[in-house]
C-alpha positions as CSV (number, residue, x, y, z in Angstrom):
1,X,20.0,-17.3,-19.8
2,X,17.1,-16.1,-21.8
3,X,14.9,-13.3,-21.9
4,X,12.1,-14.9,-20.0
5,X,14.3,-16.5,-17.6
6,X,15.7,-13.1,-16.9
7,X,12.4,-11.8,-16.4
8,X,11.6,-14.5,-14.1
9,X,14.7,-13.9,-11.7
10,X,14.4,-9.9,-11.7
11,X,10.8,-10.7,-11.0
12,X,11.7,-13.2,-7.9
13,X,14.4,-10.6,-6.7
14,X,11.4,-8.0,-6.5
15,X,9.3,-10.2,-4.7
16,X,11.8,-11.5,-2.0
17,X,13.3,-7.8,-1.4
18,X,9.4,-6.7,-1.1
19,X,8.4,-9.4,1.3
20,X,11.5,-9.2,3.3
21,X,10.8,-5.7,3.9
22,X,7.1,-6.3,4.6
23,X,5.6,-4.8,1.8
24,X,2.6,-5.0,0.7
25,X,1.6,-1.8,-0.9
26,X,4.5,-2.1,-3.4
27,X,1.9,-0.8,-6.2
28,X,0.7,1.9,-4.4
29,X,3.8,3.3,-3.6
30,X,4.7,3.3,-7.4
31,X,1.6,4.6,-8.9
32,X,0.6,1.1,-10.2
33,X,-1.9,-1.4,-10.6
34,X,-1.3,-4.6,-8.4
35,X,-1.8,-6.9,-11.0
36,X,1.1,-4.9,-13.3
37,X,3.3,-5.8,-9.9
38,X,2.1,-9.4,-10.4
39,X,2.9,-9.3,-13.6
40,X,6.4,-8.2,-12.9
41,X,7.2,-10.5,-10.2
42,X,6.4,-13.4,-11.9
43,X,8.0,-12.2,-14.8
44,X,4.9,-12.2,-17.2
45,X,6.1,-8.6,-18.6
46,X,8.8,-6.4,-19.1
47,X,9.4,-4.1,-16.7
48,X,10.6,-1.0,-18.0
49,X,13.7,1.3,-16.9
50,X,11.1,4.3,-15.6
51,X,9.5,1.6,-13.4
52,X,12.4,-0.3,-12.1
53,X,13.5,2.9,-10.9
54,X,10.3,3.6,-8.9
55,X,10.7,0.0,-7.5
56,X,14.2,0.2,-7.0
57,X,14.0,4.0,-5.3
58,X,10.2,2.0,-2.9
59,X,12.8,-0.7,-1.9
60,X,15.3,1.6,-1.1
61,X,17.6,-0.5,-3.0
62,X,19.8,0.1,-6.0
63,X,18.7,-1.1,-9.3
64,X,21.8,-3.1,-9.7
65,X,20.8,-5.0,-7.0
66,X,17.3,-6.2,-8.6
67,X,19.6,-7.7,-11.5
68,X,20.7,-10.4,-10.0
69,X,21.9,-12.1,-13.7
């Protein structure tokens, strides 16, 4: 698996924990943009330890559990 594939899956990860919880304000609740969340979730970017943690810690879900690769 590559680096963009692996951006792509943590990025769909994100998205389905997000949705499955209802979330919507996922960027608010982070102190980012929504179009930086975009990004992530459909892997366009890097995201960066600092913010994995803040998504990780808005999930209520441990950052190991993001990485599913």
């Amino acid at each position: 698996m590559n680096i963009e594939q692996k951006r792509q899956a943590l990025g769909k990860r994100i998205r389905a924990v997000r949705e499955e919880q209802g979330l919507s304000q996922l960027a608010l609740m982070i102190g980012s943009s929504k179009s930086h969340i975009w990004r992530i979730e459909t892997g366009r970017v890097g995201v960066g330890i600092d913010d994995l943690g803040r998504i990780a810690d808005a999930l209520g879900s441990p950052v190991r559990d993001l990485l599913t690769f």
